[in-house]
Residue, then its C-alpha position, 0 to 999 in steps of 0.5 A: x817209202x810211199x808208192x806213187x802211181x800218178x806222174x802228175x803227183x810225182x812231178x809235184x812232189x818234186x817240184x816241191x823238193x827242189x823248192x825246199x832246196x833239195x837235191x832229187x836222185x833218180x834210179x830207173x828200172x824194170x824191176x827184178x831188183x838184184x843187188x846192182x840196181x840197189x848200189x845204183x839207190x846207194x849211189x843216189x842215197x849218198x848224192x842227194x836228199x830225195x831218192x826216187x825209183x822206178x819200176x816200169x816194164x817198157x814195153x816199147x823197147x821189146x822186140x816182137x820176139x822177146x821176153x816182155x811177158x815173161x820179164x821177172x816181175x817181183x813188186x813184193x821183193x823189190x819194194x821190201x828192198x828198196x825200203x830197205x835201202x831208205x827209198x823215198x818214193x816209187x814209182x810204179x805207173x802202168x802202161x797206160x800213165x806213160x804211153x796214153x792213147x794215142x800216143x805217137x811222139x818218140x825220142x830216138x838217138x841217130x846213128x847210136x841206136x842202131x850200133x851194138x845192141x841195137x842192130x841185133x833189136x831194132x827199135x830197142x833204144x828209141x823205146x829206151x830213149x823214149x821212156x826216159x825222157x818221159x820218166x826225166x820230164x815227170x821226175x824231173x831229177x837232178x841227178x839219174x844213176x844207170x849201170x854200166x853193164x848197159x854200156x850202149x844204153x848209157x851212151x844213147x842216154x847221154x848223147x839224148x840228154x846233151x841233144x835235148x838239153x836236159x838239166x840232169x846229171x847222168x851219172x854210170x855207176x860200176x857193174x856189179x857181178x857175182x862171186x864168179x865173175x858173171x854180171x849181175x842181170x835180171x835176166x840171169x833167173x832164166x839160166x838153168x843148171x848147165x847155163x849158168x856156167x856157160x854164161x861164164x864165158x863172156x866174163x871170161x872173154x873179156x878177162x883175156x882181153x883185159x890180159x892182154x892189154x895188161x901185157x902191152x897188146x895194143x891192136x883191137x883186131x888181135x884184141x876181139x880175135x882173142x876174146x872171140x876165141x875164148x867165146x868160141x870155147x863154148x859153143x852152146x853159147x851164140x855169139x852175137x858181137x864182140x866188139x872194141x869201141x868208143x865208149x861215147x860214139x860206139x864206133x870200132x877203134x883201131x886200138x886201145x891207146x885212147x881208153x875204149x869200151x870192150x863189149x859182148x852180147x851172146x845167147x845162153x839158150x834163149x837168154x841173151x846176156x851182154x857184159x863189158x869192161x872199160x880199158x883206161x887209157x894206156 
């Protein structure tokens, strides 16, 4: 695996992959690798020829109050596991390779960026949108593997790449989740003793949901007013959306006929986790 610092470098490695006639896998990431970003390289390994990641902190898609100092950052850990996993290039940039002085254009998605996640963090999806079309326009994949565990991001991205049309497949691989059911996050290193159990109880919710569905429930409202009540079971845990809807526009749906997105975010102490289940069409 060889590291890349430059774009300029890693855009030519590219370009020269493509004209040996080669297939480019992209896995973007903040780092703190756990085993989900690595099914993500998996994914990518099994689908293309040349598997790039990347390791950058964004910045732009914390809000004032967050965690972007704090943020897990393990560059020893994560490069010896994606050597590990074949990797061919990562590519670590620094703040000033991707946002240079001065910078001043950013990408954001209308409407969708300020529904879930981006209502309780505003400006989060712009700094998301915004990096990874940056990172599209160096790495210049063909294919880009995400989690499904960021839902919401995956729908601004995929909205993003059909508004600009990008020549690159987005593909949403499955979330991966520990022995007890909670989703695999970087952000799980924060909780401590007592936390870690309660951060069951969003998994939790939306197994009941997940239930009841099975049993024939239809209705959305009876469906969040039973996920709720599970949350509400827990109440060291904050609460902050428990939501049915579209898994491309996020808006709320009546029902769970058409096949929806069921999502949660809430507060463990200061951690917030999210998690969701996609529900087929009945």
């Amino acid at each position: 695996m060889q590291t890349i610092l430059s774009a300029t470098q890693l855009t030519a490695l590219s370009k020269q992959a493509h004209r040996f006639g080669k297939r480019v896998g992209f896995v973007p990431t903040m780092g703190a690798l756990h085993q989900g970003h690595l099914s993500l390289v998996r994914a990518a390994r099994t689908q293309c020829d040349v598997v790039v990641v990347s390791i950058f902190v964004n910045p732009t898609q914390f809000g004032p109050n967050e965690d972007f100092t704090r943020y897990p950052r393990t560059l020893d850990a994560d490069s010896a596991m994606l050597a590990a996993e074949k990797t061919d290039y990562l590519f670590f940039p620094s703040v000033e390779e991707i946002y240079p002085q001065g910078a001043a254009t950013w990408v954001e998605v209308e409407t969708l960026s300020g529904k879930l996640d981006g209502v309780s963090r505003p400006g989060h999806f712009r700094g998301v949108t915004t990096v990874v079309a940056k990172l599209f326009n160096i790495v210049q994949p063909d294919a880009a593997y995400f989690g499904q565990k960021d839902a919401a991001q995956a729908a601004n991205i995929r909205k993003m790449v059909r508004d600009l049309k990008f020549d690159v497949e987005i593909v949403v691989c499955p979330i991966v989740r520990e022995a007890d059911w909670l989703a695999m996050s970087s952000r799980n290193v924060y909780l401590q003793g007592e936390q870690r159990k309660q951060a069951l109880v969003l998994s939790r919710a939306l197994q009941r949901v997940q239930e009841l569905t099975a049993g024939g429930e239809k209705s959305s409202d009876k469906l969040i007013a039973a996920g709720k009540e599970v949350m509400a079971a827990e109440p060291a845990v904050k609460l902050d959306y428990f939501v049915i809807v579209n898994p491309e526009t996020l808006e709320p749906v009546a029902d769970v006929c058409q096949g929806v997105l069921v999502a949660v975010a809430a507060y463990v102490g200061i951690t917030r986790l999210i998690d969701n289940v996609v529900l087929p069409t009945q």
